[in-house]
N, C-alpha and C positions, 0 to 999 in steps of 0.2 A: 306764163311770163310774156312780157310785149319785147317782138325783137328786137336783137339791138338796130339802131338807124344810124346811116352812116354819116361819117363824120361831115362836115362838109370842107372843100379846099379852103384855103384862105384867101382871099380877091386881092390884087395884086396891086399895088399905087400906082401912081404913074411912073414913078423909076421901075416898075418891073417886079418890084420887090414887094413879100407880102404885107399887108397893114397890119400892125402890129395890135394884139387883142387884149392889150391891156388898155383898159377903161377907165374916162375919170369924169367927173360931175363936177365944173369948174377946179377945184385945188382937190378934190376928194378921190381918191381908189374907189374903186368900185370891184365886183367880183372879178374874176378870171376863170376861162375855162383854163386846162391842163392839160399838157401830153404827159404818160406817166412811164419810166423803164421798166423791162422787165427782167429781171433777174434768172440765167438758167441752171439750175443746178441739175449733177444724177437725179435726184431722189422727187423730181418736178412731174408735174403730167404733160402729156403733149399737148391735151386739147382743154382743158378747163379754162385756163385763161384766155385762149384766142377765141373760145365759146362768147367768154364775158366779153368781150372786148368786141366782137363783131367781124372777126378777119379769119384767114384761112390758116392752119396750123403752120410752124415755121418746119417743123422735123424736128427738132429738139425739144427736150425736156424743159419745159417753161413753172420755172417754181414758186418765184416770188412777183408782184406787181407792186410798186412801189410810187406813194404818192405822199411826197414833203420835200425836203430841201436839204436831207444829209446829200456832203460833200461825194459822198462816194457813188450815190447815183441819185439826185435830184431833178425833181420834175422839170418842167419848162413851159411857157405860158404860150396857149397855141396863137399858132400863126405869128411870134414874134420871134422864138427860140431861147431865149432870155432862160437859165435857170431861174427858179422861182427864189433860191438863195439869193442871185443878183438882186430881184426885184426888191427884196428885203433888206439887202445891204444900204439899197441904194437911198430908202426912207425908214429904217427901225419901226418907228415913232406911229406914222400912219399904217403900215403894216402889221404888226404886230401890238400898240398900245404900249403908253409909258407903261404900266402893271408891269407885263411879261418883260421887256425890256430891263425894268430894276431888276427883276427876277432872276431871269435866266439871261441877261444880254442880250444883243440885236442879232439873236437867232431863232426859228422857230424850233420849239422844245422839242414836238412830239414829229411822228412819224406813223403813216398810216400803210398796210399792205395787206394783201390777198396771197393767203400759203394755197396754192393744190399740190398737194404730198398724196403721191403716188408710190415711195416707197419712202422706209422708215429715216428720219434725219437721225444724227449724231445724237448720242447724250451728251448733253453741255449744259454751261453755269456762266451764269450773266453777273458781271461785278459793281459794287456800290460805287457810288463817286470817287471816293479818296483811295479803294483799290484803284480802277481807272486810269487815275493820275497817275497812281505808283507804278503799272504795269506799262502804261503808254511810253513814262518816262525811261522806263528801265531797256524798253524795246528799241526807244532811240539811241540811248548812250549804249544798247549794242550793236549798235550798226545797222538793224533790222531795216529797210527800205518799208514803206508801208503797202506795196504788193507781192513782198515776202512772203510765199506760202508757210512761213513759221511764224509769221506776226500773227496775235491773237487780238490787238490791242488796235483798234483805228482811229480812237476818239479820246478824249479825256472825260466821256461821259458816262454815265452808269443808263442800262436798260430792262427799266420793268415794264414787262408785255403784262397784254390778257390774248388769250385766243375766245374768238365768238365765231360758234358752228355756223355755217350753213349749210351742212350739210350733215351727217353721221361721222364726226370727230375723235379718233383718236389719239390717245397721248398716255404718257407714262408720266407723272410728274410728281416730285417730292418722295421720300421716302416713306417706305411702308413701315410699318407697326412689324420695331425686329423679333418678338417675340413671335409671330404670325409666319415671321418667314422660316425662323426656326423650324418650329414645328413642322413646317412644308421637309426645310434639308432633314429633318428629324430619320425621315421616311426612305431616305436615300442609302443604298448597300458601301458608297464609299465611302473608305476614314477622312479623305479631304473635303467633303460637303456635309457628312455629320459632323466636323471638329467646328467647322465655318456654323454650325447651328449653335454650339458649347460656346462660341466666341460671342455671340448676338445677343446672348439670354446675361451678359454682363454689362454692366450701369452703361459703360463706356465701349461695348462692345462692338456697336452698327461704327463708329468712327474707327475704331483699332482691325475691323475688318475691311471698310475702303481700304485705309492707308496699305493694306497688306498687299490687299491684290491692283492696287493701281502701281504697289512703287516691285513688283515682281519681276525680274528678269525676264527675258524673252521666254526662255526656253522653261521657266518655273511655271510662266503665264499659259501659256501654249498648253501644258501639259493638264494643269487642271478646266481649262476650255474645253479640250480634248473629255476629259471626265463629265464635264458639265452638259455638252451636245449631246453626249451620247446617252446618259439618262435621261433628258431629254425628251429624245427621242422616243423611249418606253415607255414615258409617265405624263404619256399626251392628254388623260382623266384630272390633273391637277392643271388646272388655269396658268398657275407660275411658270412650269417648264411648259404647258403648250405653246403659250406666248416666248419662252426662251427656243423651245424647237423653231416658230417660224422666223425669231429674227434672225440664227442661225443658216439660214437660207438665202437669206442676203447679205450677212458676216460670218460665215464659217468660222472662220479662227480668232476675231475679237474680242480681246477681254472685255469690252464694252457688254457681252455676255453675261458677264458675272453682274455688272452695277444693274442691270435690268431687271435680275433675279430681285433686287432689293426696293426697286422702285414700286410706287404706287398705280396702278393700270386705269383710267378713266375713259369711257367714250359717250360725249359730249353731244347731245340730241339738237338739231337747229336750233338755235336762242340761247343753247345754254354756255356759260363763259366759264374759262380758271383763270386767273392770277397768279403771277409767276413772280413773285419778290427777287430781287439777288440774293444769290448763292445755293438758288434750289434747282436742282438737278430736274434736268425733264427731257422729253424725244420726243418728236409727235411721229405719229405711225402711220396715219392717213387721212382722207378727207378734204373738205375744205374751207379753210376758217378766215376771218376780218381779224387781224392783230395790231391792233393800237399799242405802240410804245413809245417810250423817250428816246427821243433821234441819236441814236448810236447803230455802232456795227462790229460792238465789242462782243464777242464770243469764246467763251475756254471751252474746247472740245476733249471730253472723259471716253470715250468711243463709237464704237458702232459707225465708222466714217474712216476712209482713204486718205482722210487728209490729216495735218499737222494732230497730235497728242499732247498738252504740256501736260504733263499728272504732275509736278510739283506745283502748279499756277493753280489749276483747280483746286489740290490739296488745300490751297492760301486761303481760298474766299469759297471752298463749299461751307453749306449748312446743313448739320447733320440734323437735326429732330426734326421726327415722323412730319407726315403730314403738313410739312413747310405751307406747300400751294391752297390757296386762295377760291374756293369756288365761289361765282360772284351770282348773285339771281340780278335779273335786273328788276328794277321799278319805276311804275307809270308815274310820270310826273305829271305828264296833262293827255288828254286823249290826244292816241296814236305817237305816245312818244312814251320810249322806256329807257333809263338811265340804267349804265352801266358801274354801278360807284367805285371806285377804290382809292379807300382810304391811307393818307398819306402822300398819295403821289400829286404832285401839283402840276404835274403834267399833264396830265390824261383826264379828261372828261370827255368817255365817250357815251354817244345815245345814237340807237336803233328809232330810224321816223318810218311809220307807214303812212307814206303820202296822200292825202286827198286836194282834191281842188281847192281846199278855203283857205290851205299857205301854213307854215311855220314860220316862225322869226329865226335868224340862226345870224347871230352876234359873233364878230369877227374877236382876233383869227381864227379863222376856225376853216377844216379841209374838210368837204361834202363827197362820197365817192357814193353813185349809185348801185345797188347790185341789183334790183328787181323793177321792171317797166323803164319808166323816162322820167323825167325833170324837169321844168326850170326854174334858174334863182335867178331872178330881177333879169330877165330877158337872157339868161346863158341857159343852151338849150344842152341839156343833161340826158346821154342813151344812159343805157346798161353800160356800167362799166367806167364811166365817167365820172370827174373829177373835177372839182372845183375849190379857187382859194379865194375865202372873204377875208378880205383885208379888215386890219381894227378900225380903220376911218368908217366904212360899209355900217352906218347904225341901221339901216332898215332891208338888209337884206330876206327875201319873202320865198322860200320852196317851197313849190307846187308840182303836184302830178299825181299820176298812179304807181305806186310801186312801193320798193323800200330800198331806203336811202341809212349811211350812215355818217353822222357828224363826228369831230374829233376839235377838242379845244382845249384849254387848260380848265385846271380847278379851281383857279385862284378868284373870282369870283362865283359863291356855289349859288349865287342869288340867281344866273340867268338859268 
């Protein structure tokens, strides 16, 4: 990998103040480089993103990098300070393109970010649109403030991710085949994990066994947790409870224990992607991945997490048949470019570039984040780690370099 190169200041005008690095070409946008937030969670690594990034560790857990224009932490155009929201408010039309604008309004849709999960995130379930609505609205007419640690709901938008490895990726996502899991509790000396096998092997079974143990009293929950670690524990030879022994080691007591047993286990080789529809259950457990999604920061959390539980919100918008999630292959559209497809979402058109000197074209709006060597797009100079937004006026914007870069744009045209 070429290392990252540092940023440079921004040269200051004659008032003192930096010049502003948004660019235009008589009436036309042109690109922008990006400053992007980082987001820190427990379950974050200390060092992977200030690796990418080129800077010294802060001491905390740095989880998420985030590059787009959701309210809640939106880019900002360097050397200006301008959220990249503003910039788009301020012309829809030339930023974004009449299309996207009919479409989704004069906001940008998607949202681009770097997970390094260090230890394992929540099981959670992301809601469709019209849940969304109905949960954001219901959070308001409860009085919910929206940095309510019991708000689950931030947007009126629904958010379908993909996770794309770059590294060795784990993740638990969609339900597994409850016949399989059965057979697994089959094997088990207690009456409350073999009855949980007699419940699964029924039409209706994998939903009437969530509902039991998500909507369980404390102390009912606790007790069959307590049963669940402890086998566990001894039947470290079966993948199912070895993977429930370790998460138990960072949730001891979590019902979110039980929904694990039921999930599907996937780990994700560099390049390889899943899709995550609404209302499919999933945790990712380690690694570090690119996740292109629709710009929300709607989350229902099912367990395995400190923080807020709704189990009747989840109940609302999970989807219970196996195999919910999405594995996606990509494919080559032209040399050095692989498309990441997923069908239905008119959000998300992402593609993986391995950069050479002869240039991509890359048709706004579209957000460019570098993860491998350097860049540039039409004179914005792109390390590791870097980030850029081509505006819809931008018709000829040209990436160049060594390395590998990811683009992120809508689907609504599949022609470019």
């Amino acid at each position: 990998m070429v290392a990252p190169a540092a940023r440079p200041d921004p040269r200051p005008g004659d008032d003192g103040r930096p010049v502003s690095h948004v660019r235009r070409l008589g009436c036309r946008l042109v690109a922008v480089l990006l400053d992007n937030p980082v987001r820190s969670y427990a379950w974050g690594s200390p060092t992977v993103i200030p690796e990418l990034l080129g800077r010294a560790p802060s001491g905390q857990p740095e989880a998420e990098l985030w590059v787009g224009a959701h309210p809640g932490s939106p880019s900002t155009v360097s050397g200006d300070g301008r959220p990249l929201s503003a910039l788009i408010e301020a012309d829809p039309v030339a930023t974004l393109g009449a299309a996207v604008v009919d479409r989704f309004g004069p906001r940008l849709p998607f949202l681009l970010k770097i997970l390094a999960v260090q230890r394992p995130l929540s099981i959670q379930v992301h809601p469709t649109i019209e849940q969304a609505v109905e949960g954001y609205d219901a959070e308001d007419a409860a009085g919910l403030a929206l940095d309510d640690p019991r708000r689950s709901y931030h947007d009126r938008n629904h958010k379908p991710e993909m996770a794309v490895a770059l590294t060795p990726f784990e993740a638990l996502v969609g339900f597994d085949d409850p016949v399989a899991v059965a057979a697994s509790l089959e094997q088990s000396e207690h009456p409350d994990l073999v009855g949980a096998a007699a419940v699964l092997r029924d039409d209706d079974g994998l939903e009437r066994l969530v509902r039991r143990w998500l909507t369980l009293d404390a102390d009912a929950a606790a007790e069959i947790v307590t049963v669940l670690t402890g086998e566990a524990s001894t039947r470290r030879h079966d993948p199912r409870f070895a993977l429930v022994h370790r998460l138990a080691e960072a949730y001891p007591h979590d019902r979110g224990l039980l929904l694990a047993l039921l999930l599907r286990h996937h780990v994700l080789e560099p390049g390889e992607a899943v899709f995550v529809p609404a209302g499919v259950p999933h945790a990712y457990l380690s690694g570090v991945a690119v996740e292109p999604q629709a710009s929300s920061d709607n989350t229902l959390r099912a367990g395995l997490t400190p923080k807020h539980v709704d189990a009747a919100e989840v109940l609302r918008i999970l989807r219970y048949e196996p195999r919910g999630e999405v594995l996606v292959a990509p494919v080559v559209t032209d040399p050095g470019i692989e498309l990441y497809p997923v069908p239905g979402v008119d959000e998300l058109r992402l593609a993986r570039v391995l950069l050479s000197r002869s240039g991509v074209m890359v048709p706004g709006p579209c957000l460019v984040l570098v993860v491998e060597g350097s860049a540039s797009l039409d004179g914005v100079s792109l390390a590791r780690g870097h980030a850029a937004f081509v505006p819809a006026s931008e018709t000829g914007a040209t990436l160049t370099g060594d390395g590998v870069a990811f683009t992120l744009t809508t689907a609504l045209d599949q022609a470019r």
